[in-house]
TORBA-34274 format. One record per atom (N, C-alpha, C, O): x, y, z; residue in three letters; chain; atom name; residue number from 1. Coordinates in nm, 3 decimals. Layout:
# residues N
@xx X yy Y zz Z res ALA chain A atom CA n NUM $
...
***
This chain:
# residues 78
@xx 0.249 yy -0.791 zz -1.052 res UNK chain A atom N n 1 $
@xx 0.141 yy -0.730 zz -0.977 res UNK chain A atom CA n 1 $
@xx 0.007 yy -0.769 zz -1.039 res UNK chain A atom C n 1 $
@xx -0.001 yy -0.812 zz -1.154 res UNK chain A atom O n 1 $
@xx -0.099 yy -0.753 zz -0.960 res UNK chain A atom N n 2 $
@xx -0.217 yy -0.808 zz -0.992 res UNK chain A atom CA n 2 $
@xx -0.293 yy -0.699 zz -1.064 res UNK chain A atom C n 2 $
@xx -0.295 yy -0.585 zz -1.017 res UNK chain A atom O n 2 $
@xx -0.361 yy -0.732 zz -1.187 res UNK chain A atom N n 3 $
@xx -0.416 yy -0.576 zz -1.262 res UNK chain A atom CA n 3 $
@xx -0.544 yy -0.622 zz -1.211 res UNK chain A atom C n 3 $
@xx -0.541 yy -0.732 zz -1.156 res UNK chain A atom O n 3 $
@xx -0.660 yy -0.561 zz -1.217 res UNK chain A atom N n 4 $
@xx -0.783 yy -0.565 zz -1.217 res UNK chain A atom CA n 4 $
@xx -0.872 yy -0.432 zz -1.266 res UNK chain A atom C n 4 $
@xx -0.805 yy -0.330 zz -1.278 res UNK chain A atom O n 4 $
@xx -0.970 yy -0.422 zz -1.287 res UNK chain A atom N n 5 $
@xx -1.056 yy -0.308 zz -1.266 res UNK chain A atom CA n 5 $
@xx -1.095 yy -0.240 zz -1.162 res UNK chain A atom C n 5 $
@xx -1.129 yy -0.307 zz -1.065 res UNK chain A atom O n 5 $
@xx -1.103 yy -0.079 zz -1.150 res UNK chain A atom N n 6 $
@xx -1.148 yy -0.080 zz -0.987 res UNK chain A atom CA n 6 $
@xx -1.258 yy -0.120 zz -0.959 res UNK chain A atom C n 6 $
@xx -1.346 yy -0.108 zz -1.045 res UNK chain A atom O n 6 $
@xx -1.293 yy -0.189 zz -0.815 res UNK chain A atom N n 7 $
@xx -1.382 yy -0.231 zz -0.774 res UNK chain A atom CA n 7 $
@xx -1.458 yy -0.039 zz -0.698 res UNK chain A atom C n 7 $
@xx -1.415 yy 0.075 zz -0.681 res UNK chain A atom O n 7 $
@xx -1.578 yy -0.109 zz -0.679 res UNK chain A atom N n 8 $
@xx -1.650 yy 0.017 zz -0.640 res UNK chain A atom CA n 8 $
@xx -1.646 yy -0.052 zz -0.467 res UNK chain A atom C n 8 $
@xx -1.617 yy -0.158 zz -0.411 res UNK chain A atom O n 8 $
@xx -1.684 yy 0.055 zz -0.439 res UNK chain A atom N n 9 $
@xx -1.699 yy 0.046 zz -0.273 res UNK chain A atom CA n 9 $
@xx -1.751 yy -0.067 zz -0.200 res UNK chain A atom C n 9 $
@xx -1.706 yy -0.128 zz -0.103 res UNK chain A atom O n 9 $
@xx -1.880 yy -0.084 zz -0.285 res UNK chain A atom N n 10 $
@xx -1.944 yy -0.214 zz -0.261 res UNK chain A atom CA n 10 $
@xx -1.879 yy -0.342 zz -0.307 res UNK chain A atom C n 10 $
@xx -1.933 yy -0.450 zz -0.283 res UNK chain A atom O n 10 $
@xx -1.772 yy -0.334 zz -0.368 res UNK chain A atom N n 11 $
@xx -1.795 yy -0.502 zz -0.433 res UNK chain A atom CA n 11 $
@xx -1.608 yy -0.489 zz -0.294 res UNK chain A atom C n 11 $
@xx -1.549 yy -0.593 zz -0.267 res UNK chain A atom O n 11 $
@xx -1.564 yy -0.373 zz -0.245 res UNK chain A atom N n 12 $
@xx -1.515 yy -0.417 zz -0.154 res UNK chain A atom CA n 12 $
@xx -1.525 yy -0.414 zz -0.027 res UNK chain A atom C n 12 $
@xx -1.436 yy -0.433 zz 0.056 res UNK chain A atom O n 12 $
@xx -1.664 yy -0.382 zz -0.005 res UNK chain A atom N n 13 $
@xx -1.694 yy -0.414 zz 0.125 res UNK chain A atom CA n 13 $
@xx -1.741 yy -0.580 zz 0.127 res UNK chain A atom C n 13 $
@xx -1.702 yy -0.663 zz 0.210 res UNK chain A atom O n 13 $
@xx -1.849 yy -0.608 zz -0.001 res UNK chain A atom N n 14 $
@xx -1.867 yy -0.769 zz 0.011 res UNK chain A atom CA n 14 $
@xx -1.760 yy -0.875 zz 0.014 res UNK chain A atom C n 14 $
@xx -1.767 yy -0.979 zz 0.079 res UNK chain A atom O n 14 $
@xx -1.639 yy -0.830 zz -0.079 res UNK chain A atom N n 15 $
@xx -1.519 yy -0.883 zz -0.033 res UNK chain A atom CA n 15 $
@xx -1.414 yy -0.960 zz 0.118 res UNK chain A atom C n 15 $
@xx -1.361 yy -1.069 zz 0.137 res UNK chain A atom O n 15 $
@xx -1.429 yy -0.805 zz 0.211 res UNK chain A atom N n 16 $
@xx -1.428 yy -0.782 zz 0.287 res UNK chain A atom CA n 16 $
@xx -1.525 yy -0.855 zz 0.391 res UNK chain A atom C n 16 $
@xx -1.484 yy -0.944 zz 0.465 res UNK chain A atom O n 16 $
@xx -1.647 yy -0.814 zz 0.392 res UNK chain A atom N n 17 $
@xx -1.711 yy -0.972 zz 0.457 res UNK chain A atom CA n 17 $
@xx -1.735 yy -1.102 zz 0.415 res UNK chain A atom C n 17 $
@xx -1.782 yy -1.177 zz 0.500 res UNK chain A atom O n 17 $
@xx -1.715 yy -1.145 zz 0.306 res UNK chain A atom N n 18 $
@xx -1.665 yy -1.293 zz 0.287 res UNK chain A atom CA n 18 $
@xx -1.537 yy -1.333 zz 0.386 res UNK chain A atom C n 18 $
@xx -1.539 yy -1.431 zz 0.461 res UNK chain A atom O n 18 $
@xx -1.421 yy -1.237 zz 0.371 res UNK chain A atom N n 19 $
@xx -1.315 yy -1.217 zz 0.424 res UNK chain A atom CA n 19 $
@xx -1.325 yy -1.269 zz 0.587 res UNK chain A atom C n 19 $
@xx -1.261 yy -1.366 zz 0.627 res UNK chain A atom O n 19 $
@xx -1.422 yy -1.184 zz 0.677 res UNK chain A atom N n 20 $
@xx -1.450 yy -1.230 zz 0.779 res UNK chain A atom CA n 20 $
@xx -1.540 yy -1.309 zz 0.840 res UNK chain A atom C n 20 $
@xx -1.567 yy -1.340 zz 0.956 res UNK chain A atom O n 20 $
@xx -1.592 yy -1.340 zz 0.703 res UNK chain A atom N n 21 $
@xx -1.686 yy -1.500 zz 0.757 res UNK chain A atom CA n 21 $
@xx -1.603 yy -1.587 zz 0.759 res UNK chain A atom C n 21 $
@xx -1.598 yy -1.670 zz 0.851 res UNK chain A atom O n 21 $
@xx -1.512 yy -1.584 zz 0.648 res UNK chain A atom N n 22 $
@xx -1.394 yy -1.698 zz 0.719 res UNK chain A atom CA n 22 $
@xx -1.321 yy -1.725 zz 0.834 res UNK chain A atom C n 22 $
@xx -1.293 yy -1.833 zz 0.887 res UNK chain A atom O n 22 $
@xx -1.286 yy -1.575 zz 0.874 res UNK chain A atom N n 23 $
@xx -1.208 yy -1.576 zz 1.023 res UNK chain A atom CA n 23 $
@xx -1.299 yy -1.593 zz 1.081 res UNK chain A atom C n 23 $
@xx -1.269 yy -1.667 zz 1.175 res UNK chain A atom O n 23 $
@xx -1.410 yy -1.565 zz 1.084 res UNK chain A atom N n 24 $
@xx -1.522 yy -1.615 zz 1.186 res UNK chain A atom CA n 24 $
@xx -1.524 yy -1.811 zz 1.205 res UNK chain A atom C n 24 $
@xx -1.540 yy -1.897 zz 1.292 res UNK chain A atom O n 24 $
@xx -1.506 yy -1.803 zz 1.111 res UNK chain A atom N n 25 $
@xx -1.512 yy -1.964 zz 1.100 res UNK chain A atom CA n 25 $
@xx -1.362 yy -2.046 zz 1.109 res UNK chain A atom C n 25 $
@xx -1.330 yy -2.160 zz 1.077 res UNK chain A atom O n 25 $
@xx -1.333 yy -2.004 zz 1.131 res UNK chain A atom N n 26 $
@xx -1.178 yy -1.994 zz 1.179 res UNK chain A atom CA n 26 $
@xx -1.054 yy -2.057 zz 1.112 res UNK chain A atom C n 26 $
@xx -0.962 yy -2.126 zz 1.156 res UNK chain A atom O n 26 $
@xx -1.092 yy -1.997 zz 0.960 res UNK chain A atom N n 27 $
@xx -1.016 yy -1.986 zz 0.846 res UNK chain A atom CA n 27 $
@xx -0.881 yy -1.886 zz 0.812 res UNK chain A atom C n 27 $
@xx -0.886 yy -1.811 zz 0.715 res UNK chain A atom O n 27 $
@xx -0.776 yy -1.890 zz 0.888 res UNK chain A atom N n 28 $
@xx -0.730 yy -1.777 zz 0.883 res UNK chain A atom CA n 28 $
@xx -0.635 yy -1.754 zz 0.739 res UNK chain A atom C n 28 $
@xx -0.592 yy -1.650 zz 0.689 res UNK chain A atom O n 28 $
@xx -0.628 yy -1.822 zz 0.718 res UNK chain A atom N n 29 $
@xx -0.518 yy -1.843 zz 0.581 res UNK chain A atom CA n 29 $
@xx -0.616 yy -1.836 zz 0.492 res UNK chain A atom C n 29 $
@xx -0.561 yy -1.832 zz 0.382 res UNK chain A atom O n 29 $
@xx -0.755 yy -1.831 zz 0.476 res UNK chain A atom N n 30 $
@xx -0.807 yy -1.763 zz 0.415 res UNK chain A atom CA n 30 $
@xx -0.855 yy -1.638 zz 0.396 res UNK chain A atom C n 30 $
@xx -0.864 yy -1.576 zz 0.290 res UNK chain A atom O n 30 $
@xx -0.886 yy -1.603 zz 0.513 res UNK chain A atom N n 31 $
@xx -0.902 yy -1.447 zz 0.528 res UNK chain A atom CA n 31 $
@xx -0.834 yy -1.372 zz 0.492 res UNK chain A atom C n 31 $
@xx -0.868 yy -1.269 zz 0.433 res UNK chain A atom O n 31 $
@xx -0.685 yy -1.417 zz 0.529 res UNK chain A atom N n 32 $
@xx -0.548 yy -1.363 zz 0.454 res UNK chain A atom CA n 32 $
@xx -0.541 yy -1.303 zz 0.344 res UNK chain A atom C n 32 $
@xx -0.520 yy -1.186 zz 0.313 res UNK chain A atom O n 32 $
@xx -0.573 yy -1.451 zz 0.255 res UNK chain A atom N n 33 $
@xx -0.623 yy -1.452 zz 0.126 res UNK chain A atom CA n 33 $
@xx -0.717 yy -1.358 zz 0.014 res UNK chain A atom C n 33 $
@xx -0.702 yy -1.287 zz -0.085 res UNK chain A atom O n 33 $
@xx -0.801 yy -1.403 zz 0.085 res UNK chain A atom N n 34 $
@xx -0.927 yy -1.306 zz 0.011 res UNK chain A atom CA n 34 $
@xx -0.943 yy -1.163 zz 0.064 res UNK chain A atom C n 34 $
@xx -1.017 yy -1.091 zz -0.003 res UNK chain A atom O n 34 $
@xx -0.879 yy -1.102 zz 0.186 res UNK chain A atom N n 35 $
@xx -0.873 yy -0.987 zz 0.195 res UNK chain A atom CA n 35 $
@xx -0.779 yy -0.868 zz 0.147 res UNK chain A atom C n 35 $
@xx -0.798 yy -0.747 zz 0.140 res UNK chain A atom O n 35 $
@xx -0.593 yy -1.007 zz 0.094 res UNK chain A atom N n 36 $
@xx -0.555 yy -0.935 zz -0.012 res UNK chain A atom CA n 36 $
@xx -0.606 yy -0.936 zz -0.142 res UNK chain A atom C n 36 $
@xx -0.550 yy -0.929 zz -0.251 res UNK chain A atom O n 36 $
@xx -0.709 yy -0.946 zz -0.113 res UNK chain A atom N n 37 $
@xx -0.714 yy -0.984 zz -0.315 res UNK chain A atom CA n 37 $
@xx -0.833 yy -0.825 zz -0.337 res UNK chain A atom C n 37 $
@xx -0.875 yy -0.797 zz -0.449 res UNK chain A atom O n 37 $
@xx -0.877 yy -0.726 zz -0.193 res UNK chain A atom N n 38 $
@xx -0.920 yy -0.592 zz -0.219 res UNK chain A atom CA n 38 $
@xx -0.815 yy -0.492 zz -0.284 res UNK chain A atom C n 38 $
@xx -0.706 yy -0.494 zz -0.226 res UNK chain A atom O n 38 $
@xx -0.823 yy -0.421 zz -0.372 res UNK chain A atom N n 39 $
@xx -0.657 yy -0.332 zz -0.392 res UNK chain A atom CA n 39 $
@xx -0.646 yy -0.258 zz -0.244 res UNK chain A atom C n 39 $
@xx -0.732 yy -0.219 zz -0.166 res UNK chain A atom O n 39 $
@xx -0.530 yy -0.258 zz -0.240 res UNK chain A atom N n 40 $
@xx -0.465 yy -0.170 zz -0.127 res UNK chain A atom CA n 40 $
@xx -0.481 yy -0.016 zz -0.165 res UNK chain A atom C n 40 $
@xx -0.439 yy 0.043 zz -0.264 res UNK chain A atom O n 40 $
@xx -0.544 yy 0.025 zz -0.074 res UNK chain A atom N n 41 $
@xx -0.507 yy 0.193 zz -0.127 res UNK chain A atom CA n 41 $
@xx -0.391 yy 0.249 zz -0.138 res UNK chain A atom C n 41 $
@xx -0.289 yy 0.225 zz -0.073 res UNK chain A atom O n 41 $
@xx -0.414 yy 0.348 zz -0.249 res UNK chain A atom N n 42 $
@xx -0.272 yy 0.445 zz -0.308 res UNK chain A atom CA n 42 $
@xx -0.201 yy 0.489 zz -0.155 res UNK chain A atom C n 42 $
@xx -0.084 yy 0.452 zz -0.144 res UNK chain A atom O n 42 $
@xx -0.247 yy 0.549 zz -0.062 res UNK chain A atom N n 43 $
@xx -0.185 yy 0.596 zz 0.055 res UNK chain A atom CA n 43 $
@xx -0.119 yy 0.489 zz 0.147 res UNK chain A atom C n 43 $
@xx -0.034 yy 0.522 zz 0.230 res UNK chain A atom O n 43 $
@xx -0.155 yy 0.372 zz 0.133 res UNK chain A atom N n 44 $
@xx -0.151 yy 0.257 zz 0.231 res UNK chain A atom CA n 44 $
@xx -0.033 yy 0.148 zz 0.201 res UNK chain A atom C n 44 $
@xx 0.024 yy 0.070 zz 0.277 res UNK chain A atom O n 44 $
@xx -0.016 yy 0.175 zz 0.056 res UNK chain A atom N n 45 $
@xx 0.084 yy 0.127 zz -0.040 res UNK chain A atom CA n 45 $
@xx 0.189 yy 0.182 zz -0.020 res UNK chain A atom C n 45 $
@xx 0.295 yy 0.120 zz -0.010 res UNK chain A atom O n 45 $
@xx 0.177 yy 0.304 zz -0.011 res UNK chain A atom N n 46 $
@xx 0.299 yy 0.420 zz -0.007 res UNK chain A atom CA n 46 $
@xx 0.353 yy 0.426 zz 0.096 res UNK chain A atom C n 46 $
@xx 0.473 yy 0.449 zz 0.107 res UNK chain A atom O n 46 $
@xx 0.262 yy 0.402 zz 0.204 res UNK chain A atom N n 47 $
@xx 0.310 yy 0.426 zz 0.386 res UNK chain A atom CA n 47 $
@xx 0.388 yy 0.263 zz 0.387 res UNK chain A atom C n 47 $
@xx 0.499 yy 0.251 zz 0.439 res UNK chain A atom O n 47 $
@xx 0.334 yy 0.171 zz 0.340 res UNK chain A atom N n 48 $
@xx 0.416 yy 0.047 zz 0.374 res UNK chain A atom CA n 48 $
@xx 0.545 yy 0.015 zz 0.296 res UNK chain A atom C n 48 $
@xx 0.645 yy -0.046 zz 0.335 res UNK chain A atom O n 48 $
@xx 0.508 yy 0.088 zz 0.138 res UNK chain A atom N n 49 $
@xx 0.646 yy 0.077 zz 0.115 res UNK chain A atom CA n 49 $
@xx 0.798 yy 0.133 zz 0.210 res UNK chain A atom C n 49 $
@xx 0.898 yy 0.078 zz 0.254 res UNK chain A atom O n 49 $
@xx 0.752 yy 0.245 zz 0.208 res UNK chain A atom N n 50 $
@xx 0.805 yy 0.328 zz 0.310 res UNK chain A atom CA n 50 $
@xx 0.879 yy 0.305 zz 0.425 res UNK chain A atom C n 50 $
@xx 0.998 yy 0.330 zz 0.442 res UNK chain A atom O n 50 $
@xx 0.750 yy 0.226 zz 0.550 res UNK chain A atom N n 51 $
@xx 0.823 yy 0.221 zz 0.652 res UNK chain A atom CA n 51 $
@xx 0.853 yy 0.044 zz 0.676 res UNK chain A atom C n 51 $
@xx 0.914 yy -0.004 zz 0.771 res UNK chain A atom O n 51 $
@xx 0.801 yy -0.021 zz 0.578 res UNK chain A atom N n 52 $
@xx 0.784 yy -0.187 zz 0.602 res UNK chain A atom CA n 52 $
@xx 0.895 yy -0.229 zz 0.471 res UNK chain A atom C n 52 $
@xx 1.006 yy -0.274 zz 0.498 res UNK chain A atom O n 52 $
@xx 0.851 yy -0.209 zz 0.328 res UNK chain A atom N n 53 $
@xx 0.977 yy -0.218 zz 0.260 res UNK chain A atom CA n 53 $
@xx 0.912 yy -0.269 zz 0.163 res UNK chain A atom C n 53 $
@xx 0.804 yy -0.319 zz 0.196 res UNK chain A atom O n 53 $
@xx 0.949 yy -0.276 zz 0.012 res UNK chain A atom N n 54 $
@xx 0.927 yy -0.303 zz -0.108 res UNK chain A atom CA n 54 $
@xx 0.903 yy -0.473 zz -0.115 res UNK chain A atom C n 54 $
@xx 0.794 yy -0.517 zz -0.152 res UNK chain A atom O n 54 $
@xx 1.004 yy -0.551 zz -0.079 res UNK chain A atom N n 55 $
@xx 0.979 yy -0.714 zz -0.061 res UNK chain A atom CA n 55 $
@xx 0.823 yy -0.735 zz 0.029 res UNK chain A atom C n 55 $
@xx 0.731 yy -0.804 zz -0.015 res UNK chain A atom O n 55 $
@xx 0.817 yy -0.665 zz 0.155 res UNK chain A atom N n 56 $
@xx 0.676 yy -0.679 zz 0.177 res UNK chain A atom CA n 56 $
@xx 0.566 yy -0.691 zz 0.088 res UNK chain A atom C n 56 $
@xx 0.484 yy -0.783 zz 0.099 res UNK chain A atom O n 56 $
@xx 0.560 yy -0.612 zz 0.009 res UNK chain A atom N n 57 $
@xx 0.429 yy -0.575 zz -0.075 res UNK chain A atom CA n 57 $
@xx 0.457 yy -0.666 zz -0.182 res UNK chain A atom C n 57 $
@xx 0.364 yy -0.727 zz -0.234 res UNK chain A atom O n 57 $
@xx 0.597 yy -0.687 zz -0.229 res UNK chain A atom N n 58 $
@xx 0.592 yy -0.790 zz -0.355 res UNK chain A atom CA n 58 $
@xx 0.572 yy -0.941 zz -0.340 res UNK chain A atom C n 58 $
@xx 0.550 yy -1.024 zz -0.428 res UNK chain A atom O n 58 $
@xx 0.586 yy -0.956 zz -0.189 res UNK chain A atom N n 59 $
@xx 0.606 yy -1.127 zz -0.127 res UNK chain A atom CA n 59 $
@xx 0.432 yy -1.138 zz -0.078 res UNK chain A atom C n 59 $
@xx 0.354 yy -1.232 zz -0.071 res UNK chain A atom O n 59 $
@xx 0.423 yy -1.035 zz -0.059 res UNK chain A atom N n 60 $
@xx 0.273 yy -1.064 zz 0.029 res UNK chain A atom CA n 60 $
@xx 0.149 yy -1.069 zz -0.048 res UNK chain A atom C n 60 $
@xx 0.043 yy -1.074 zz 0.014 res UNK chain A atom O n 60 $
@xx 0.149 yy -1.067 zz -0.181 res UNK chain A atom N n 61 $
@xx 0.055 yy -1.113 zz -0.262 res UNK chain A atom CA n 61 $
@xx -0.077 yy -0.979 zz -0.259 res UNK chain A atom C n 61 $
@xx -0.175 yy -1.000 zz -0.330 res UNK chain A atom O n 61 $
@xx -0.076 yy -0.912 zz -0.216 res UNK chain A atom N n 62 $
@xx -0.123 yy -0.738 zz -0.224 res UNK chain A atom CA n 62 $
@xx -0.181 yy -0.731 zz -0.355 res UNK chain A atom C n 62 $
@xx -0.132 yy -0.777 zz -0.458 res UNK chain A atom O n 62 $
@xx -0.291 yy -0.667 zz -0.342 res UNK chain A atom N n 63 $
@xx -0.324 yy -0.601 zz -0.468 res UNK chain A atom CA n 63 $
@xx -0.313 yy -0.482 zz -0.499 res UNK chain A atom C n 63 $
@xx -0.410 yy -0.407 zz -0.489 res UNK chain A atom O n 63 $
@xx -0.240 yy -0.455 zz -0.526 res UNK chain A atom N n 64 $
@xx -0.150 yy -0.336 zz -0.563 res UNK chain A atom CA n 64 $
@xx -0.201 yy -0.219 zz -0.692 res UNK chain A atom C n 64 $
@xx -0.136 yy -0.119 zz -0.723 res UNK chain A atom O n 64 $
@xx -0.299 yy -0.250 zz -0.738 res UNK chain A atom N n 65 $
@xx -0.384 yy -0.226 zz -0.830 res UNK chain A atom CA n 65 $
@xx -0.419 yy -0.084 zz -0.847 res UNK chain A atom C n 65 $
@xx -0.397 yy -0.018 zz -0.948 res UNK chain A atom O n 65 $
@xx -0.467 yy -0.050 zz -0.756 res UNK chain A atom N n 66 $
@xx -0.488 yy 0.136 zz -0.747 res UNK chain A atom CA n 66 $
@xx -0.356 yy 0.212 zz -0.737 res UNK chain A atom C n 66 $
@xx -0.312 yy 0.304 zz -0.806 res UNK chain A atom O n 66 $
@xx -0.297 yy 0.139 zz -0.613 res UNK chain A atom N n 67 $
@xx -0.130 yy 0.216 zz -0.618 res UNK chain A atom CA n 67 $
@xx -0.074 yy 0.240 zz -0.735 res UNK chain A atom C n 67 $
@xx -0.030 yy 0.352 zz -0.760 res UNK chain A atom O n 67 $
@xx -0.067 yy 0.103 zz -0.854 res UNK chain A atom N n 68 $
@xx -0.029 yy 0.118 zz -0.953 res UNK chain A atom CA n 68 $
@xx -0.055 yy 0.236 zz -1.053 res UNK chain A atom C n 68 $
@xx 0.027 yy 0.303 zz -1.116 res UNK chain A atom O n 68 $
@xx -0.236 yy 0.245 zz -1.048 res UNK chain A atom N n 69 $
@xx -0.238 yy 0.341 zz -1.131 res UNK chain A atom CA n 69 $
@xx -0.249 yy 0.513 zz -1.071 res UNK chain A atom C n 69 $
@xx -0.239 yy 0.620 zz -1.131 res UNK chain A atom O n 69 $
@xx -0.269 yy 0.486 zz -0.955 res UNK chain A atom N n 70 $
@xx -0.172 yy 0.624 zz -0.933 res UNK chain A atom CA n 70 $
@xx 0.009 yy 0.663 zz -0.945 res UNK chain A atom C n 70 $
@xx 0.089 yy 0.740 zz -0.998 res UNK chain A atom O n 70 $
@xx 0.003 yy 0.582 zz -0.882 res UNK chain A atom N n 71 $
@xx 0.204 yy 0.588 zz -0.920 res UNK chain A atom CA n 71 $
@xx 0.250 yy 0.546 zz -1.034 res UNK chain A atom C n 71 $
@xx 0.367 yy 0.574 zz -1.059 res UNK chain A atom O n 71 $
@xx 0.184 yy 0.479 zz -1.119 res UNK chain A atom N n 72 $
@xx 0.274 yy 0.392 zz -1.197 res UNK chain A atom CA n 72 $
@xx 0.292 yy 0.301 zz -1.178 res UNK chain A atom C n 72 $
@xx 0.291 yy 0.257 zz -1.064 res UNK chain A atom O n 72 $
@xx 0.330 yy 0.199 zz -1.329 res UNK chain A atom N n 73 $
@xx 0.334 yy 0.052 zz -1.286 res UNK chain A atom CA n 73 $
@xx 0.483 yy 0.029 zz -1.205 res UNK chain A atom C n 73 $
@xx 0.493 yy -0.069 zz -1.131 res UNK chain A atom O n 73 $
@xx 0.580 yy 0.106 zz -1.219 res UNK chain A atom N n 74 $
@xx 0.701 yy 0.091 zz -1.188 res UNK chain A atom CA n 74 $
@xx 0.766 yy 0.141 zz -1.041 res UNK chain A atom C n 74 $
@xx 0.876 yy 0.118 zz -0.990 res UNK chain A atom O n 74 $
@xx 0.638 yy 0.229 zz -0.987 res UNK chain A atom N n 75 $
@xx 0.624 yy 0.270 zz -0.867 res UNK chain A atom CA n 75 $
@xx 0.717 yy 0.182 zz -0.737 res UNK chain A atom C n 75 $
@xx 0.784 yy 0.240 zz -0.652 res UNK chain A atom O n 75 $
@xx 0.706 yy 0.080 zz -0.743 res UNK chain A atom N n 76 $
@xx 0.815 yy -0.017 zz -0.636 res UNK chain A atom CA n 76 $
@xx 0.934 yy 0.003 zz -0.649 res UNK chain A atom C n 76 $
@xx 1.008 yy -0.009 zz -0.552 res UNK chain A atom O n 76 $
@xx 0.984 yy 0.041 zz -0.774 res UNK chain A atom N n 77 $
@xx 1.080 yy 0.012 zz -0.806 res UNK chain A atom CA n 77 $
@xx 1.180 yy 0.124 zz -0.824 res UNK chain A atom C n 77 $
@xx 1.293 yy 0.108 zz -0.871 res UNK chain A atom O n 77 $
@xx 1.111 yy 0.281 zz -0.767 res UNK chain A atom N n 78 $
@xx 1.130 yy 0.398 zz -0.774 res UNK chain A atom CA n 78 $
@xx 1.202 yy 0.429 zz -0.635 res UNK chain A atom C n 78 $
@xx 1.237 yy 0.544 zz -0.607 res UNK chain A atom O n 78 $
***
């Protein structure tokens, strides 16, 4: 999983529109990209493990980062 620091609101909203200047420009495998690389929220993590499945989140390159430190690093695997 990807560790990072949390980002504050702002550095993922600028994220986030880099993100869609690419799809604007009709980059989609980048947008992909750089829009997983915001952490996923703790709730959003949890709902996909859930109803989408653990290989999702580990194959899909997610930043998993906040989930982690709310749940734990071992949280997937629970």
């Amino acid at each position: 999983m990807q560790k990072t620091e949390t980002m504050t609101l702002d550095e993922k909203f600028a994220i986030a529109g880099r993100a869609f200047e690419l799809l604007d420009a009709g980059d989609n495998a980048g947008f992909s990209r750089v829009l997983r690389s915001v952490p996923m929220p703790p709730y959003m993590a949890k709902a996909a493990k859930e109803s989408i499945g653990v290989d999702f989140l580990i194959n899909g390159g997610w930043n998993l980062s906040e989930a982690e430190a709310e749940f734990g690093d071992d949280w997937l695997a629970r």
